[in-house]
SERO-4910 file (N, C-alpha, C, O; in steps of 0.05 Angstrom, whole numbers):
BEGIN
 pado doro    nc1    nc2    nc3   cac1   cac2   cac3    cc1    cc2    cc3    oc1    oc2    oc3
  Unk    A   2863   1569    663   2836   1578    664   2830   1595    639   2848   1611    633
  Unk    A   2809   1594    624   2793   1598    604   2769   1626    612   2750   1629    627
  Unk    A   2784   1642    591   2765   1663    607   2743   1676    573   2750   1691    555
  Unk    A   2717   1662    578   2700   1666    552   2705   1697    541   2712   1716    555
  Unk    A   2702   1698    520   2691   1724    510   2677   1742    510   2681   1764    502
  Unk    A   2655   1732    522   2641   1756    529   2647   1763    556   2643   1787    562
  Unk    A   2657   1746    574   2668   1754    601   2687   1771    593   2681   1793    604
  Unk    A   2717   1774    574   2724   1789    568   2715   1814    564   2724   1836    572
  Unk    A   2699   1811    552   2680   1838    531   2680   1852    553   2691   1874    551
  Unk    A   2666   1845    579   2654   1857    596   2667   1868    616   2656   1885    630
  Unk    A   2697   1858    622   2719   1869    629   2726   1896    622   2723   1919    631
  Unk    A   2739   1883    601   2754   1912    590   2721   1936    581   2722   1960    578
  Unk    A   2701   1922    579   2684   1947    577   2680   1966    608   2676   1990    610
  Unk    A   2684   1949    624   2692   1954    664   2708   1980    662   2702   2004    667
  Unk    A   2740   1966    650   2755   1985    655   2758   2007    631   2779   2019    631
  Unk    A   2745   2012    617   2746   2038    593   2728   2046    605   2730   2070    607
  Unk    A   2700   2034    622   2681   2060    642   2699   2074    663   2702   2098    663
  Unk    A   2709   2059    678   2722   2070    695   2744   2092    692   2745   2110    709
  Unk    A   2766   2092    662   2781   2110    656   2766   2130    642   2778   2150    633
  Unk    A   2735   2126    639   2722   2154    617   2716   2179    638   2717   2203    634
  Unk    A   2706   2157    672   2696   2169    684   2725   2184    702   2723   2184    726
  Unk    A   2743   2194    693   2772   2211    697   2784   2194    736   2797   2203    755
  Unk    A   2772   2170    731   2789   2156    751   2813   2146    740   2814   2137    717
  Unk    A   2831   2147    753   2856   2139    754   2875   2124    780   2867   2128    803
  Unk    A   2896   2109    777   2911   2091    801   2930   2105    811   2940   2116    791
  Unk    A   2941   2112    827   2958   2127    831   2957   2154    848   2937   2161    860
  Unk    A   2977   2168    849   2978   2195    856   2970   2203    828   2971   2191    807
  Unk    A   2959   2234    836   2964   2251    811   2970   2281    817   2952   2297    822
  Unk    A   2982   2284    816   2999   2317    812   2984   2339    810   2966   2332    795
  Unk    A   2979   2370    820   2975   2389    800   2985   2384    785   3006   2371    789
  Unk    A   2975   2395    751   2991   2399    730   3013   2409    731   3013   2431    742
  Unk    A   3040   2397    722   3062   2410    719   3082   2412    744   3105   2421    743
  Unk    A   3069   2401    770   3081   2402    789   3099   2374    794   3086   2353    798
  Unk    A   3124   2372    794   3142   2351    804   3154   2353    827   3160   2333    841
  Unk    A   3159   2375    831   3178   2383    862   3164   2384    876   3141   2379    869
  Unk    A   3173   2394    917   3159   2409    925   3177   2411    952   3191   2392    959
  Unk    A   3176   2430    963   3183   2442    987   3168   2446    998   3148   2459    995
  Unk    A   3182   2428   1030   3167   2424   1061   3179   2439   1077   3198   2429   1089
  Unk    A   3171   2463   1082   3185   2477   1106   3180   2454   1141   3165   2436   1148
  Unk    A   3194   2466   1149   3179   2455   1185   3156   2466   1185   3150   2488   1177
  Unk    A   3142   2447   1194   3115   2456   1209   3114   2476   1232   3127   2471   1252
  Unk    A   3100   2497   1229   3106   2522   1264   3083   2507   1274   3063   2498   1264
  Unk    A   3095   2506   1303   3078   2498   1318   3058   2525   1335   3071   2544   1342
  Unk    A   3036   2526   1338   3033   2550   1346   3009   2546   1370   2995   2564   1378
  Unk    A   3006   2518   1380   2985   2508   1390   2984   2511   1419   3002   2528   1419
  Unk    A   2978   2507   1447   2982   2501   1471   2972   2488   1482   2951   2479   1474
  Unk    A   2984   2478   1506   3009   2476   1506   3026   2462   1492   3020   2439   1484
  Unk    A   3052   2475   1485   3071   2474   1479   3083   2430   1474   3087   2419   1496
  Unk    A   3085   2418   1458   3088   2394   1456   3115   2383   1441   3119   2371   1420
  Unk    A   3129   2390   1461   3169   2380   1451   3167   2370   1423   3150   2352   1416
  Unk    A   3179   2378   1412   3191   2363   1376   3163   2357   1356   3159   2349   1333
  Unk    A   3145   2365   1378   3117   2348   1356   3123   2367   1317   3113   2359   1296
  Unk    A   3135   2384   1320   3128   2401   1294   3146   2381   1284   3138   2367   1265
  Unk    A   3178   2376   1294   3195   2361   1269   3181   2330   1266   3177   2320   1244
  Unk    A   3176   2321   1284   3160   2293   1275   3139   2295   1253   3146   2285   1231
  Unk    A   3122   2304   1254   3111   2313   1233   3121   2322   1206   3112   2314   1185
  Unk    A   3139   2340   1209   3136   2351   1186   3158   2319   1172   3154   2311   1149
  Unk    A   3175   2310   1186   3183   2285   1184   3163   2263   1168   3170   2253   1146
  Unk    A   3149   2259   1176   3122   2245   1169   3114   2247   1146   3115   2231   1128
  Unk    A   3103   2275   1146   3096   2285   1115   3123   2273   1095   3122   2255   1079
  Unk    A   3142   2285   1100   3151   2285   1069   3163   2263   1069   3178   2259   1050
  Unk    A   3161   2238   1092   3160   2206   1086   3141   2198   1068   3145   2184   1048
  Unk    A   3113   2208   1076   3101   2200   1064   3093   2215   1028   3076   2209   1011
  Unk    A   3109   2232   1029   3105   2243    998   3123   2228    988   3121   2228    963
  Unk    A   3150   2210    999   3170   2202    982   3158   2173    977   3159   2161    956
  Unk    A   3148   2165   1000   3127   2134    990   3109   2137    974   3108   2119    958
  Unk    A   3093   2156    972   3071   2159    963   3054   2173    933   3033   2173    921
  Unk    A   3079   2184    935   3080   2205    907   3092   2205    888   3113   2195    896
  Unk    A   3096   2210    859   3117   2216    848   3140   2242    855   3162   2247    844
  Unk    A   3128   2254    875   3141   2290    876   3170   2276    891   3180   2262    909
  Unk    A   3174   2292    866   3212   2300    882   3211   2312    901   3193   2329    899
  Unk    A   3227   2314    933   3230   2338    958   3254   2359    948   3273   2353    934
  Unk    A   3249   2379    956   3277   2399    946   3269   2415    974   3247   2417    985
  Unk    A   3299   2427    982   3304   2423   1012   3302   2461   1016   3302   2473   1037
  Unk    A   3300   2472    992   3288   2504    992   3273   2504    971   3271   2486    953
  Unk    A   3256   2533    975   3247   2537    949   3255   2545    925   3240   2553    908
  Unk    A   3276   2543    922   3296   2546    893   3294   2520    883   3298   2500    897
  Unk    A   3286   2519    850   3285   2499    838   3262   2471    843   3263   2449    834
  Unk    A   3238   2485    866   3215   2472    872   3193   2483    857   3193   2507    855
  Unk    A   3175   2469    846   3151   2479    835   3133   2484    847   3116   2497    835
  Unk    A   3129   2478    873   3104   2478    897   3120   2478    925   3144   2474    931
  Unk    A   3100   2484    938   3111   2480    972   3086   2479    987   3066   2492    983
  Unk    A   3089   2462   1002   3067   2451   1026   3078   2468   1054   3099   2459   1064
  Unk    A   3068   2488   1065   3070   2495   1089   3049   2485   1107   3025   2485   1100
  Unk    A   3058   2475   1133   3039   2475   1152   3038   2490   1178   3058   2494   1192
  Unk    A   3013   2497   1185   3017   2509   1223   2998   2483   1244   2975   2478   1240
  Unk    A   3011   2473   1261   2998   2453   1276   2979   2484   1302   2984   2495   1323
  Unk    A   2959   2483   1283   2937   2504   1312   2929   2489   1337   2929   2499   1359
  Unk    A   2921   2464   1332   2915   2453   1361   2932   2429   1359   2942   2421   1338
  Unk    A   2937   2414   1394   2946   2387   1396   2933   2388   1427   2946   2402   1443
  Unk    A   2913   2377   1435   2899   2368   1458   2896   2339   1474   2879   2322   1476
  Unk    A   2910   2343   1480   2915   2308   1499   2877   2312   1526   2874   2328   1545
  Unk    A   2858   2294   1516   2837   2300   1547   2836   2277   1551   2847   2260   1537
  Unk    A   2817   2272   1576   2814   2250   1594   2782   2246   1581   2766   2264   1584
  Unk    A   2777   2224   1567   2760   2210   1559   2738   2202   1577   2714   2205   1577
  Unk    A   2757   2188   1594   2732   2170   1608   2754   2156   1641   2776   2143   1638
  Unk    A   2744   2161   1661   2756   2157   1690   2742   2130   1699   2721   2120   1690
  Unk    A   2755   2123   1715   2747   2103   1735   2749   2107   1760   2747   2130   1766
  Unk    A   2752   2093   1777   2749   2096   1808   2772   2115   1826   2796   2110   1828
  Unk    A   2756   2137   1837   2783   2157   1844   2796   2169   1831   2819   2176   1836
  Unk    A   2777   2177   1802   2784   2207   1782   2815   2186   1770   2836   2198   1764
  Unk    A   2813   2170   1769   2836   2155   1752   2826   2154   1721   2804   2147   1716
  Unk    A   2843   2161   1704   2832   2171   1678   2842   2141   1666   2865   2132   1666
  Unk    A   2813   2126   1656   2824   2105   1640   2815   2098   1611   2808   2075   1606
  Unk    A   2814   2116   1593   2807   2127   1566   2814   2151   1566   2804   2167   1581
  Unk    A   2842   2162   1539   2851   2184   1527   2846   2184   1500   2845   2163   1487
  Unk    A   2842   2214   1488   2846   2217   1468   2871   2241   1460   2884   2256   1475
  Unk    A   2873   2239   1430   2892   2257   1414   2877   2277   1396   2863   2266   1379
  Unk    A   2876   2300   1395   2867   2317   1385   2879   2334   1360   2875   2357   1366
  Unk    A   2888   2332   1339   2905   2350   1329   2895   2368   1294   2886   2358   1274
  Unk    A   2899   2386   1296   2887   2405   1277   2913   2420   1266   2927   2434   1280
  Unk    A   2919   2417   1234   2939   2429   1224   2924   2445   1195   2908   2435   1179
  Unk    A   2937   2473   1194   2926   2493   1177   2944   2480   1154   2967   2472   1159
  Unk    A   2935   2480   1132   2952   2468   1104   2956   2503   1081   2938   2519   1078
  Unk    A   2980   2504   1071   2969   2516   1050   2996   2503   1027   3020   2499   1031
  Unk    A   2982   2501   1007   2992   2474    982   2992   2499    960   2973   2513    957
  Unk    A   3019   2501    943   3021   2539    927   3034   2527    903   3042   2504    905
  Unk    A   3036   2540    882   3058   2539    860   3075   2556    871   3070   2576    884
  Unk    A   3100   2547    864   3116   2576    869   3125   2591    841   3144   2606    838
  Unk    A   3110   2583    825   3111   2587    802   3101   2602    791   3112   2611    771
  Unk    A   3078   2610    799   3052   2626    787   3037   2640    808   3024   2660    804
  Unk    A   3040   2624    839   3033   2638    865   2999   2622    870   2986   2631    889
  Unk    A   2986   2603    854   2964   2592    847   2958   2577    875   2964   2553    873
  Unk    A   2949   2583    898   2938   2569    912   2916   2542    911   2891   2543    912
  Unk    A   2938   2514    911   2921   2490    904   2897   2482    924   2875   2472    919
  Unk    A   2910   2491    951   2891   2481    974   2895   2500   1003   2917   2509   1008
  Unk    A   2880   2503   1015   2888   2519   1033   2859   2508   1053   2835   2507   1046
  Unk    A   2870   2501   1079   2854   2497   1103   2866   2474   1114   2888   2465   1109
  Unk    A   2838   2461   1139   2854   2450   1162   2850   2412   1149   2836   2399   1133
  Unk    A   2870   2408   1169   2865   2373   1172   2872   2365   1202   2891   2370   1216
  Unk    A   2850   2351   1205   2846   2340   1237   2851   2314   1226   2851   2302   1205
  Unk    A   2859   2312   1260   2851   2274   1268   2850   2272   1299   2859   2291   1314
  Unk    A   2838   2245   1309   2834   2249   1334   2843   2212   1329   2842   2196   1310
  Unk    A   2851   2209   1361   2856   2182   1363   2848   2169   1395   2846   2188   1411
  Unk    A   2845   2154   1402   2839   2148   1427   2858   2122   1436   2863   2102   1423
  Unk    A   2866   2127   1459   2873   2091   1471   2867   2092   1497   2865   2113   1509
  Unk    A   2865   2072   1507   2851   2056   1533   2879   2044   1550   2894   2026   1541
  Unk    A   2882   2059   1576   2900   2063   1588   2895   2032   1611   2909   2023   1628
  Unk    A   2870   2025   1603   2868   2004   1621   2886   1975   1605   2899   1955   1611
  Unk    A   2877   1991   1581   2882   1961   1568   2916   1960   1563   2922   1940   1549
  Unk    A   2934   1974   1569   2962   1983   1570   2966   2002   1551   2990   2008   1549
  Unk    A   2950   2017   1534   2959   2028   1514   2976   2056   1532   2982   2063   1555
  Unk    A   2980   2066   1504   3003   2093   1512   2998   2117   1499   2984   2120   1478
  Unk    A   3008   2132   1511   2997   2164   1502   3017   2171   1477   3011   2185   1457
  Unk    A   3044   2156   1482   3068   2165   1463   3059   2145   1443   3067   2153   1421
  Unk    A   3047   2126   1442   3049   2103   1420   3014   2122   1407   3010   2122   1383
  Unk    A   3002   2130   1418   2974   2148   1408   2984   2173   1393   2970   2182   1374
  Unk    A   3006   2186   1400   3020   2204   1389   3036   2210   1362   3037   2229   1345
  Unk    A   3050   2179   1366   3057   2182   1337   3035   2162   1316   3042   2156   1293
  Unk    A   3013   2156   1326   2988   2150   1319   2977   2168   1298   2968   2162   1276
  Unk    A   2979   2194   1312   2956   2212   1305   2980   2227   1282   2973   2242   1263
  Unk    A   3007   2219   1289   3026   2237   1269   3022   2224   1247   3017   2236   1226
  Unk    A   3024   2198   1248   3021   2174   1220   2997   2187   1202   3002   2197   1180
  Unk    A   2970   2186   1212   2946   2193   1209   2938   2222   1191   2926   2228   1171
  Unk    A   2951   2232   1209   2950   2268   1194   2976   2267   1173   2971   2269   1149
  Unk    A   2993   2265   1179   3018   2251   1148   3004   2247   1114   3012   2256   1092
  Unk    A   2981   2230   1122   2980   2212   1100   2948   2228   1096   2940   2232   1073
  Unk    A   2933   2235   1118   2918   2260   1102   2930   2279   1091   2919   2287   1070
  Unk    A   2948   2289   1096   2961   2314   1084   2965   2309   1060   2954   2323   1044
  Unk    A   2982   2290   1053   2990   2278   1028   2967   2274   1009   2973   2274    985
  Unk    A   2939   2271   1018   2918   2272   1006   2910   2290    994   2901   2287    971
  Unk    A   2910   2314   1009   2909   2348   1001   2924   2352    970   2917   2370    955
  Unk    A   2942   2335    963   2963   2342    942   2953   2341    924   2963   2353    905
  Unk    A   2936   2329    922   2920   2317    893   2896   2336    892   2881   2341    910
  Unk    A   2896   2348    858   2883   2363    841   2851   2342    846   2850   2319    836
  Unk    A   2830   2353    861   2803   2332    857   2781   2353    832   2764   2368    840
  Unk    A   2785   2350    808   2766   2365    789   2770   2397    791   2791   2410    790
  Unk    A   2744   2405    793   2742   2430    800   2734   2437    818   2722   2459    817
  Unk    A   2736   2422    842   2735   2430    871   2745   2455    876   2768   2461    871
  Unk    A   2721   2477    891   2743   2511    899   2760   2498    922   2754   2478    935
  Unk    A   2784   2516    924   2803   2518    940   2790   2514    963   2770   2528    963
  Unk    A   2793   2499    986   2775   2506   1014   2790   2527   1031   2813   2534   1032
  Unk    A   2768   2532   1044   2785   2561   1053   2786   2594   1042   2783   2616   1053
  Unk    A   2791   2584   1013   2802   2604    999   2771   2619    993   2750   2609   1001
  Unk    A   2774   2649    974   2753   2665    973   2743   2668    944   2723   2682    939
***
């Protein structure tokens, strides 16, 4: 296939708009940041939800090793950044009942406090929460445990979003 010249032209004029306008493919880093250290997540929410902090914090730095260029370093010695998290809420409610208070629609509730640092300089990149909520339908066989690590997948790969420098966006949260 034969691709005219000015169809060309109009290509690559496509993609020199798109790189002027500071889009880019990929992850992109704070400046200077390659490492980073994932403490456990504290769980600090109620009630109390067995292992939910190590699954998560599990999650996350799966998904920084798929997803990122950042190296993991297993303390803060020899890390350039560190991602702490606190999981504040995890709320399992009853959606929606059917006949005889039988609950047949649940949802997942979960809210985690982020704070994303140099450990370098002490420069706070990001600081605040990331939710997600998920629902399944108990009629239709779904499961509370398969909605669970649902909502872990979900908040994972938001988090990993947080990582990235967006312009001159203020810190959220921060003062």
């Amino acid at each position: 296939m034969r691709i005219s010249v000015s169809r060309r032209s109009a290509l690559l004029a496509l993609a020199f708009a798109g790189a002027g306008c500071g889009y880019s493919i990929g992850f992109r880093a704070p400046e200077g940041v390659r490492s980073v250290f994932v403490p456990m997540f504290r769980y600090v929410a109620f009630p109390l939800r067995r292992d939910f902090e190590y699954e998560l914090t599990a999650a996350v730095k799966r998904e920084i090793e798929l997803r990122t260029p950042l190296a993991l370093r297993t303390s803060e010695s020899g890390a350039d950044a560190a991602l702490e998290g606190t999981i504040e809420r995890y709320d399992e409610t009853a959606l929606a009942e059917g006949p005889n208070d039988v609950v047949t629609k649940a949802g997942i509730f979960v809210r985690v406090a982020l704070v994303f640092r140099d450990l370098r300089t002490g420069e706070v990149y990001y600081t605040g929460p990331v939710e997600d909520r998920v629902t399944y339908s108990i009629e239709r066989g779904e499961d509370g445990d398969v909605a669970r690590r649902e909502a872990i997948r979900d908040i994972a790969a938001r988090v990993v979003m947080y990582l990235e420098p967006w312009g001159d966006a203020p810190v959220a949260g921060g003062s």
